[in-house]
C-alpha positions in Angstrom: 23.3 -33.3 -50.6 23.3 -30.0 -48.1 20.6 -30.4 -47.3 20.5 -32.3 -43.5 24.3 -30.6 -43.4 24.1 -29.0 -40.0 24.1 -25.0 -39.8 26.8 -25.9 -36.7 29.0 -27.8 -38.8 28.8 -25.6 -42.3 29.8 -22.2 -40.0 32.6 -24.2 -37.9 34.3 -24.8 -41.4 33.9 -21.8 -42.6 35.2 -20.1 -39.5 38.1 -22.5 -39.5 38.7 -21.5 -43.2 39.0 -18.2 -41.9 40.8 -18.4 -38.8 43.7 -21.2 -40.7 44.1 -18.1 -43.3 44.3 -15.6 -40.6 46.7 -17.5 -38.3 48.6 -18.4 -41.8 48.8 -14.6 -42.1 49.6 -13.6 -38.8 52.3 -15.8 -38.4 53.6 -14.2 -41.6 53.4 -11.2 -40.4 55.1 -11.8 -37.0 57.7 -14.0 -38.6 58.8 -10.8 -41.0 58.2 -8.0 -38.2 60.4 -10.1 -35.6 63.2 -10.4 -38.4 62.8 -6.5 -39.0 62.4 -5.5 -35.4 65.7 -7.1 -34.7 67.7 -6.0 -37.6 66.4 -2.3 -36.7 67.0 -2.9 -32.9 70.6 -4.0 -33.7 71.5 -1.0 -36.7 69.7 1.5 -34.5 72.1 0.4 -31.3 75.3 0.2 -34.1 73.8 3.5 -35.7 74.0 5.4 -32.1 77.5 4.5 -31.4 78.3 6.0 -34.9 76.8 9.0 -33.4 79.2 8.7 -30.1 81.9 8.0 -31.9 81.5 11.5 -34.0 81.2 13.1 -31.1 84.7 11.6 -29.9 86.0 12.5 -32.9 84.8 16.1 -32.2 86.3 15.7 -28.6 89.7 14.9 -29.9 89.6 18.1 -32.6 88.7 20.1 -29.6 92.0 18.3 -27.4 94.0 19.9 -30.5 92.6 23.3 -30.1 93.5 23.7 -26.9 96.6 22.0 -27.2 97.8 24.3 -30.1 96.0 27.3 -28.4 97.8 26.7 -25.0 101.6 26.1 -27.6 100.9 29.8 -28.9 100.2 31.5 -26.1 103.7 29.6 -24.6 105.5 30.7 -28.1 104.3 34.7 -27.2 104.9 34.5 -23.6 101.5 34.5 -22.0 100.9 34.3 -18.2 100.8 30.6 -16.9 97.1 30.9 -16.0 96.1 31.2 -19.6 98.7 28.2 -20.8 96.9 26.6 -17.9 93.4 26.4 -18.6 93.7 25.3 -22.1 95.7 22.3 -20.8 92.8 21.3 -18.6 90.4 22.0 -21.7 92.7 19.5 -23.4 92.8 17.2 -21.0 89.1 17.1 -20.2 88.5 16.5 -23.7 90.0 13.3 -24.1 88.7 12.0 -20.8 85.2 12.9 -22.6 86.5 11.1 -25.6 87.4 8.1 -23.7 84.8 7.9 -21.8 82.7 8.2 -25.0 85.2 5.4 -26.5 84.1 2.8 -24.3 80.5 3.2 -24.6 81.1 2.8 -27.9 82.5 -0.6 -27.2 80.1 -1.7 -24.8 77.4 -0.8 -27.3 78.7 -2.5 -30.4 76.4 -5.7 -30.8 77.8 -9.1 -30.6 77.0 -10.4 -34.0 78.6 -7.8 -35.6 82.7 -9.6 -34.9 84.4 -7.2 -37.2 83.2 -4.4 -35.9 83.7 -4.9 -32.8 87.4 -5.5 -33.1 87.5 -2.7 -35.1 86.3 -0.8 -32.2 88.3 -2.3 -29.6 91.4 -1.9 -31.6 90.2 1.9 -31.8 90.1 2.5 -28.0 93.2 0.8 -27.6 94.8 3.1 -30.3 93.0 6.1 -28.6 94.3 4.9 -25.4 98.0 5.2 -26.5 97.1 8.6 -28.0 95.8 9.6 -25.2 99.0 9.0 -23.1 101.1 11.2 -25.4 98.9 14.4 -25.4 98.1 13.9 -22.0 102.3 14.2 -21.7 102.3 17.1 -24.3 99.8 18.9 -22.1 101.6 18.5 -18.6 104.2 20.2 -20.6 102.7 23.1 -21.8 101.1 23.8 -18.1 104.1 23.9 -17.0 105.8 26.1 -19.8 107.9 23.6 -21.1 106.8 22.5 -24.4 109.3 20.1 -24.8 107.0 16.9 -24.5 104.7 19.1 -26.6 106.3 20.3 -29.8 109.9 17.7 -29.8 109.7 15.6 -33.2 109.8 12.7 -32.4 106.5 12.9 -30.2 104.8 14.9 -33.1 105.3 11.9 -35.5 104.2 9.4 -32.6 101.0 11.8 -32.0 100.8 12.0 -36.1 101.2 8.1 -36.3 98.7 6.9 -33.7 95.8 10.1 -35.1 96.2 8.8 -38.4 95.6 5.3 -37.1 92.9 6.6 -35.0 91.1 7.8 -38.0 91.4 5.1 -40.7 89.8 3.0 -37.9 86.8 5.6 -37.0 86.2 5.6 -41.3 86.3 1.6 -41.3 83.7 1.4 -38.6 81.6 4.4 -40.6 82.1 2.7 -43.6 80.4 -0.8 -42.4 77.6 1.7 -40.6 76.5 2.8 -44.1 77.0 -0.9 -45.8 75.0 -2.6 -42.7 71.9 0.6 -43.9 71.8 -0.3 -47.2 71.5 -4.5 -46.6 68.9 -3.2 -44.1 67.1 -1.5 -47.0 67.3 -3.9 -49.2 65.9 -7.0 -46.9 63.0 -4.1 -46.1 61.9 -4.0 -49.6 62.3 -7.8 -49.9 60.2 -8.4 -46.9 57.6 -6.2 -48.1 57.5 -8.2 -51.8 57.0 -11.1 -49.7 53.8 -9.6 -47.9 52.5 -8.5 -51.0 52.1 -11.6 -52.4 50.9 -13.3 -49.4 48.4 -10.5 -49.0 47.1 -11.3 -52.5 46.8 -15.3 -52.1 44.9 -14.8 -48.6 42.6 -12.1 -50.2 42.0 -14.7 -53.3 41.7 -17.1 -50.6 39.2 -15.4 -48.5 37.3 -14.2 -51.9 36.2 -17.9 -52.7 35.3 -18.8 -49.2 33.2 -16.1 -49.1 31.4 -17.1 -52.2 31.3 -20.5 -50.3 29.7 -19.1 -47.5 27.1 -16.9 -49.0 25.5 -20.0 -51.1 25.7 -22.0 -48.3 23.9 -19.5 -45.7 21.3 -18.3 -48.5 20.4 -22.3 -49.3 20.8 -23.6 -45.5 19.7 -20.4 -43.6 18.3 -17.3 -45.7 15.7 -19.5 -47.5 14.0 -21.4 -44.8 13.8 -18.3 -42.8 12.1 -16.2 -45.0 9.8 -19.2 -45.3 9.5 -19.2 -42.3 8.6 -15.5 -41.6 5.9 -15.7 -44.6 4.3 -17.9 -42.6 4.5 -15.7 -39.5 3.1 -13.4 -41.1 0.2 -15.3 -42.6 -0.4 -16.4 -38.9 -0.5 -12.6 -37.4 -3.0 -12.0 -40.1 -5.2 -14.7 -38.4 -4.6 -17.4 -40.9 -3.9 -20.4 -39.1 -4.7 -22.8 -42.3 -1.6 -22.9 -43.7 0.7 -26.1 -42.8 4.7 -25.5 -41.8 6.7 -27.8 -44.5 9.9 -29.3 -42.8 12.6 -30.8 -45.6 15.3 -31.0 -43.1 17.1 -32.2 -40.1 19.2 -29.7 -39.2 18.5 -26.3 -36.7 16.7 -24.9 -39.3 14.2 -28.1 -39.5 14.1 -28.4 -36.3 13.0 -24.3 -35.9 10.1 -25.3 -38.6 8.8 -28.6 -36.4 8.7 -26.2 -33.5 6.8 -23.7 -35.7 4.5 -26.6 -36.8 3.7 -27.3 -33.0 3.6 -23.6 -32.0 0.9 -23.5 -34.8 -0.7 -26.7 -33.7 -1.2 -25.2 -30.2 -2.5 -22.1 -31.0 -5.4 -23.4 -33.2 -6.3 -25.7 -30.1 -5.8 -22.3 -27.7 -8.1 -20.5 -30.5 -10.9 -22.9 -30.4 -10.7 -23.5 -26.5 -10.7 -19.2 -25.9 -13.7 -19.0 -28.3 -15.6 -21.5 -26.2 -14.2 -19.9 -23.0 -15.6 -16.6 -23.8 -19.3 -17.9 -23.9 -18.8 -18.8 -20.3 -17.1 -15.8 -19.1 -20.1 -13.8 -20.8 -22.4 -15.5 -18.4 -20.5 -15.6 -15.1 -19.9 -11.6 -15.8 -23.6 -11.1 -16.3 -24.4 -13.3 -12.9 -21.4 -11.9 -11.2 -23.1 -8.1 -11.8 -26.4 -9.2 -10.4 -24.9 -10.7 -7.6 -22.9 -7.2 -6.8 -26.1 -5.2 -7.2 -27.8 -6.8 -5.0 -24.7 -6.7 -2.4 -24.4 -2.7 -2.9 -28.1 -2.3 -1.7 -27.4 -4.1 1.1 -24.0 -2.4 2.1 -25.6 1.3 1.4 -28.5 0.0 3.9 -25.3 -0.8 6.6 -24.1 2.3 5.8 -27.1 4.7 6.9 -27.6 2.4 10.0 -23.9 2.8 11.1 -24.3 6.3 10.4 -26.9 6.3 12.3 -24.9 4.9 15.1 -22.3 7.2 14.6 -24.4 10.4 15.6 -25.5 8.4 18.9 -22.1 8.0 19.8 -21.1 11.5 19.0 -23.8 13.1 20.9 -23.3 10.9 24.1 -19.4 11.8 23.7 -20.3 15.0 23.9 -22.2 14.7 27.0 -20.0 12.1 28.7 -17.1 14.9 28.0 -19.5 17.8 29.3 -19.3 15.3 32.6 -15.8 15.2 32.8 -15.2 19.0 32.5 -17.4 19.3 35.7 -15.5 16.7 37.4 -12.3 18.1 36.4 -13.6 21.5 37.2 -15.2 20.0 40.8 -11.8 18.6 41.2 -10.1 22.0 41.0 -12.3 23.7 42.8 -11.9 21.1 45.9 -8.1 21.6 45.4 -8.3 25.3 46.4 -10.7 24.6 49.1 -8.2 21.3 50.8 -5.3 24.6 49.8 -7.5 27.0 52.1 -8.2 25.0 54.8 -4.1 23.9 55.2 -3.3 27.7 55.4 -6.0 27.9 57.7 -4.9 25.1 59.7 -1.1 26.1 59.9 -2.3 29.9 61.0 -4.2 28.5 64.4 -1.2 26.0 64.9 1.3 29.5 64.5 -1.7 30.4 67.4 -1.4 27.8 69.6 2.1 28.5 69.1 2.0 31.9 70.6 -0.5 31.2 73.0 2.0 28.5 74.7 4.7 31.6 74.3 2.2 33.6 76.3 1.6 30.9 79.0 5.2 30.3 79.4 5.9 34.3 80.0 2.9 34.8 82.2 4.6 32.0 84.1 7.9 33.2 84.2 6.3 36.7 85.6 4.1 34.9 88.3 7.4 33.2 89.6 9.1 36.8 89.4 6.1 38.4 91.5 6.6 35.7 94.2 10.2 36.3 94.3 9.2 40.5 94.9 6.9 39.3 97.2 9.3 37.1 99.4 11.8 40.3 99.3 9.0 42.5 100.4 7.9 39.7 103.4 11.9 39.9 104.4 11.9 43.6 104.1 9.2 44.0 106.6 10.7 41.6 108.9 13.8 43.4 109.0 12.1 46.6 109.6 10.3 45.0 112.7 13.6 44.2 113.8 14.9 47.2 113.2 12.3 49.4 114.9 12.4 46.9 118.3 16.0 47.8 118.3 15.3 51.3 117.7 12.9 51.2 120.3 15.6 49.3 122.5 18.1 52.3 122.2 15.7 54.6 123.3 16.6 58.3 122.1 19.5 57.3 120.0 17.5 55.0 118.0 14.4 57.4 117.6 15.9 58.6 114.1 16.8 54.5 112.9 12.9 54.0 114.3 11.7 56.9 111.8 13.6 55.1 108.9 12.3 51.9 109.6 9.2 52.7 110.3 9.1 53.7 106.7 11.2 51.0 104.8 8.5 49.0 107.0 5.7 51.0 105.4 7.2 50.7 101.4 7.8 47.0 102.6 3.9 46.4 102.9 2.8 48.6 100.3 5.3 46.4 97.9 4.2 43.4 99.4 0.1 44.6 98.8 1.5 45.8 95.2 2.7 42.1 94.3 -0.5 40.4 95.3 -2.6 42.4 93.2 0.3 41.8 90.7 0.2 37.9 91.3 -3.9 38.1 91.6 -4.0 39.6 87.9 -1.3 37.2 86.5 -2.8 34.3 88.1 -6.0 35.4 86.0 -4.4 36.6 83.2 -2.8 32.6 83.5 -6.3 31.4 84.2 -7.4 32.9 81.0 -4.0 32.1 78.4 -4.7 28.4 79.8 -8.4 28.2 78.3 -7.4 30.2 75.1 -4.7 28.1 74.7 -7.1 25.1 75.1 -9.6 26.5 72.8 -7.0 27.4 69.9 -6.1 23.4 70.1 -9.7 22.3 70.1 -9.8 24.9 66.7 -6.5 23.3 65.5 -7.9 20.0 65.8 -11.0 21.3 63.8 -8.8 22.9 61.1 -7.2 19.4 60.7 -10.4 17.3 60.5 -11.7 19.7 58.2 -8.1 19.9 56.1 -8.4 15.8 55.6 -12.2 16.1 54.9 -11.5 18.2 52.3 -8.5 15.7 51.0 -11.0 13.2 51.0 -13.4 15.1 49.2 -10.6 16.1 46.9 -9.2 12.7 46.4 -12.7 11.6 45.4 -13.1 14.0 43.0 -10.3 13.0 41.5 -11.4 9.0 41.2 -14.5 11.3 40.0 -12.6 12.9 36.7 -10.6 10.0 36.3 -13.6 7.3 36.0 -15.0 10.5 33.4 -12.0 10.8 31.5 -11.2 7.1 31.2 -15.5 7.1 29.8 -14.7 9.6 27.9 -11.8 8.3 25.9 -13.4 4.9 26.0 -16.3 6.1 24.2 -14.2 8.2 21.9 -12.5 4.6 20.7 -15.8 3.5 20.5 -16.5 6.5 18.2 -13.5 6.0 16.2 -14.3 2.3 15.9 -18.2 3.0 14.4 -16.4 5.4 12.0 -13.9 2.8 11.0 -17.2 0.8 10.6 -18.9 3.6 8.8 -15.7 4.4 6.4 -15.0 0.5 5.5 -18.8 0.3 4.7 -18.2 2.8 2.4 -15.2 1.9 0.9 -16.9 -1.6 0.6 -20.0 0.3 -0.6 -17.2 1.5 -3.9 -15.3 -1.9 -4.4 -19.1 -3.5 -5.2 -19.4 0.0 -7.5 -16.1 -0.9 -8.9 -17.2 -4.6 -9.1 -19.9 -4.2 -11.0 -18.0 -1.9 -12.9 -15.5 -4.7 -13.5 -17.9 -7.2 -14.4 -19.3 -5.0 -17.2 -15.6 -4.5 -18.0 -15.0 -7.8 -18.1 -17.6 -8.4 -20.2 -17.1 -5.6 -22.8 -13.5 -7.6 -22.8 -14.8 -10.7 -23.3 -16.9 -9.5 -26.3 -13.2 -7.9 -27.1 -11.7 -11.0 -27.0 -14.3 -13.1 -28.9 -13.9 -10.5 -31.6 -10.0 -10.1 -31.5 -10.2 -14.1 -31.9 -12.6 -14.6 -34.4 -9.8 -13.3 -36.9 -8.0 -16.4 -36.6 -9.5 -19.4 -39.3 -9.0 -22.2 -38.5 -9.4 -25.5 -41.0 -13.2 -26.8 -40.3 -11.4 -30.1 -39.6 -9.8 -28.5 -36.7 -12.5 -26.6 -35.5 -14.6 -29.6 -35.3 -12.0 -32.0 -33.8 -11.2 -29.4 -30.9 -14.4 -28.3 -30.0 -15.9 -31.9 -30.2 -12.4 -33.0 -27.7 -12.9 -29.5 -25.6 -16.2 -29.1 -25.3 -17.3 -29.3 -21.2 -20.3 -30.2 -19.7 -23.1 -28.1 -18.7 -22.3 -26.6 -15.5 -24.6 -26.3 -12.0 -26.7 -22.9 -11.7 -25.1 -21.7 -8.4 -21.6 -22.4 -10.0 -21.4 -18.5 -11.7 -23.0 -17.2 -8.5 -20.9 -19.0 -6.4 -17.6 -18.3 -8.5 -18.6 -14.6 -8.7 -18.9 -14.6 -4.8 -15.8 -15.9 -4.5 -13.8 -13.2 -7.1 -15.9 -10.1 -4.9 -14.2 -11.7 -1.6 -10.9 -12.6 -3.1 -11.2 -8.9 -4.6 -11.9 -7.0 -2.4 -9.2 -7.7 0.1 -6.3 -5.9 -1.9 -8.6 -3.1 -3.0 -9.5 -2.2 0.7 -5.7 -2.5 1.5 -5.2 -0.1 -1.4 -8.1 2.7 -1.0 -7.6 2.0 3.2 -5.0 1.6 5.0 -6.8 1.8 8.2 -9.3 -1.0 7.2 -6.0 -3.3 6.3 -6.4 -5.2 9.6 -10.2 -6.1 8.9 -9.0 -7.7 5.6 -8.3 -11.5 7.5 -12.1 -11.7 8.3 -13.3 -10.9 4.6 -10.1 -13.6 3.3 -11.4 -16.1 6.2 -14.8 -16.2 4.5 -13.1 -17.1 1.1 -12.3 -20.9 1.6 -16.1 -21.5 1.1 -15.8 -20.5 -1.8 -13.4 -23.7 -3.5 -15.8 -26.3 -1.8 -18.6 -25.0 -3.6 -17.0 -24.3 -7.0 -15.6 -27.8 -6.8 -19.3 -28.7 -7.0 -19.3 -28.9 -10.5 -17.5 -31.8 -11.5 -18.8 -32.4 -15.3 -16.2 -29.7 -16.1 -13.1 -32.2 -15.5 -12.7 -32.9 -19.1 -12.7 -29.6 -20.3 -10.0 -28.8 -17.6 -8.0 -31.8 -19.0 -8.2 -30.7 -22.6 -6.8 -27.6 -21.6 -4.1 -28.9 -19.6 -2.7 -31.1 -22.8 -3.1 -27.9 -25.0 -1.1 -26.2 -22.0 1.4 -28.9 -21.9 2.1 -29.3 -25.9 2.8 -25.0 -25.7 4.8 -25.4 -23.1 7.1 -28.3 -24.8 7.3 -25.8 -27.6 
């Protein structure tokens, strides 16, 4: 009858068995707590103005102390000050009591009518009171005593306390009944959640029972079916059939475990064909890579080879440049040496033109000396015909001229030999002068020779240090050559150490599958559906060609980083390899057989 009953279906009811009981239980619960809480809010609120209104009562005692305190000290004859203060302890008193009073009022609940007026009715009693002692206590503080002690106001005072109390017992009196109904609907309450406690637990009991037989029939059972059977296939037993009695999650779980068991007999058969194949392409594939690492060691001696070329021309071209540079240095200080050279005869040619200019200015000086001297003897003539005019008188004059006439032709012979030697002495500043510029202009074209030579030396140890690094590049590009050989040299090494890897796992895998058994019915159906056509010769050859391109690209990338930008030429030769391993086309229906076994796993 339970048997197509869904799993969904049988744990909704069972969950709404439990959840109707629960909800019937909680709102049990909150029904009788609400009820409680509120009776407890309300007695706790009438509970605490019980509590005030003791501690008005004790305010109004403590009015009558003073009040009877202040009275005997008036009766003995105390000082005012004394009477005094216990009239304002009296009367501070009752305003605590009053305001205490009202509280009280304000705190009674509603619902409670009689109380209320009770306390209403006692504030307006104490109120009234209040009025009388308050006039009993202005009389005392002012040593009267009249309004205090007179008769008639003791009876009133009497009257309205006595009032004042039978009210304050009525109002403790419904305090203590309004505990005990409390108590009593408490215990009543609790009765009541005692016996619902026992018909949910009785409830709960059965549909637990329920629920037990239901999940060990529907569930339990086909699931440890179930995981017999999984264990039977992870032993390698594939020859048992799944049994599905049912349409529910449970049968539908089995029919999923019946095609899961489907697909991997198919995926058992098709591996164990699939491993005679890989066994061959891993044997071609290691033939193929020892063949390529003779090849790539022979690269690698010849770039080797190549490598020490370039080193030892390096070396020389670099020899080269340290002349030049050295050359270049050494023309430096020379083009330095000749422009010192060249701006001591200009400081010469310099002086020599000072010299000029001064032997000039001395020539023109001599002249003048000369023309004084020439004037000087022409006055001396003049002076000696005049002398010789006076006669005897001018005898003495005659003397004196006669010999300023002498000095006058000595100075004038003195300043031609003076102007003779500076005339040669200009003669000769004049030619040196001319031969310090002809060595100036020397010094200059030999000052931009030597920049020429120097800026050519320069081009010189440029052209060798640009051959120079050139060559280096060329260096570091043969040992790139040289390093990726190698590193090529290892990914064939670890080729052909994969594709005996590969096929110590393949013989791995054939053994790891042939501890599945499959039904001979099976075996025979799939390999019959599976089984591909014999494939071309080059196919493995090609395919394993292929695998070392596609291979070696990430290992290079791995082992180094510097060959990483070399990796697009090996991944350029790879799309030959798809044309020819589409070559083969007698393998299509083995492809196709493995798709539908691919597809039925996946639908599971």
């Amino acid at each position: 009858m339970f048997s197509n009953f869904s799993v969904r279906g049988g744990l909704a009811l069972v969950l709404t068995f439990f959840t109707a009981a629960l909800m019937v239980a909680i709102g049990v619960g909150w029904v009788g707590t609400r009820s409680g809480v509120e009776a407890f809010e309300s007695q706790r609120l009438f509970s605490q103005s019980m509590l005030a209104l003791k501690q008005a009562e004790i305010r109004m005692w403590d009015n009558r102390v003073a009040l009877a305190v202040g009275h005997r000290n008036l009766l003995r004859g105390d000082a005012k000050p004394s009477i005094r203060s216990q009239s304002d302890r009296a009367d501070k008193s009752m305003t605590d009591a009053q305001v205490i009073l009202e509280k009280v009022v304000q705190d009674v609940p509603r619902e409670y009518a009689q109380d209320r007026q009770a306390a209403e009715a006692l504030l307006a009693a104490f109120k009234s009171y209040d009025v009388l002692v308050r006039r009993g206590s202005k009389s005392l503080a002012e040593a009267d005593g009249a309004d205090y002690s007179g008769k008639e106001i003791v009876d009133q005072r009497n009257r309205l306390l006595a009032e004042i109390e039978a009210l304050m017992k009525k109002l403790f009196e419904s305090a203590q009944a309004r505990d005990d109904g409390l108590h009593e609907q408490t215990v009543r309450m609790l009765h009541v959640s005692q016996v619902m406690a026992g018909v949910l637990a009785a409830l709960g009991l059965v549909l637990a029972v329920g629920c037990w037989v239901f999940i060990n029939r529907q569930i339990l059972h086909p699931l440890q079916e179930a995981g017999a059977l999984l264990e039977r296939v992870a032993e390698g037993d594939l020859t048992q059939r799944v049994q599905v009695q049912s349409n529910n999650e449970i049968g539908r779980l089995l029919a999923s475990l019946r095609k899961m068991q489907d697909g991997l007999v198919r995926m058992v058969v098709q591996v164990r064909q699939g491993v005679q194949e890989i066994n061959t392409g891993a044997q071609e594939i290691a033939l193929g890579n020892s063949d390529l690492s003779g090849r790539t060691e022979q690269q690698a001696a010849s770039l080797e080879e190549t490598a020490a070329s370039m080193e030892e021309l390096s070396s020389t071209v670099k020899q080269n440049a340290d002349s030049a540079r050295q050359a270049n240095q050494l023309a430096a200080g020379s083009m330095d040496v000749a422009q010192r050279g060249g701006a001591v005869v200009g400081d010469v040619v310099l002086t020599m033109q000072a010299i000029s200019g001064s032997s000039r200015k001395i020539a023109e000086i001599v002249n003048v000396i000369d023309g004084i001297a020439f004037q000087t003897n022409i006055l001396a003539l003049n002076a000696a015909v005049e002398a010789a005019r006076a006669g005897e008188q001018g005898r003495g004059f005659a003397v004196v001229a006669s010999e300023v006439r002498a000095l006058a032709q000595r100075s004038a012979s003195a300043a031609k030999e003076i102007k003779d030697l500076i005339g040669d002495s200009v003669n000769k500043v004049n030619a040196g002068s001319e031969q310090v510029e002809r060595a100036g202009e020397t010094m200059r074209e030999i000052v931009a020779s030597v920049q020429r030579v120097t800026d050519i030396m320069g081009e010189i140890s440029a052209a060798s240090q640009e051959q120079s690094s050139g060559i280096d590049q060329v260096n570091q590009a043969v040992a790139q050559m040289d390093q990726a050989t190698q590193q090529n040299a290892a990914l064939v090494e670890q080729a052909a150490a994969a594709a005996s890897s590969l096929d110590s796992q393949a013989k791995q895998l054939q053994q790891a599958v042939s501890q599945f058994r499959v039904s001979a019915a099976d075996g025979q159906g799939l390999s019959l559906a599976t089984r591909p056509a014999p494939a071309p010769a080059q196919r493995p050859r090609v395919t394993a060609a292929a695998a070392a391109r596609a291979g070696a690209v990430p290992a290079v990338a791995k082992a180094a980083p510097k060959a990483a930008s070399r990796a697009p030429a090996l991944a350029s030769a790879a799309p030959s390899a798809p044309a020819a391993a589409r070559a083969p086309a007698p393998a299509a229906p083995a492809a196709k057989a493995a798709a539908r076994s691919d597809d039925d796993w996946e639908t599971f």
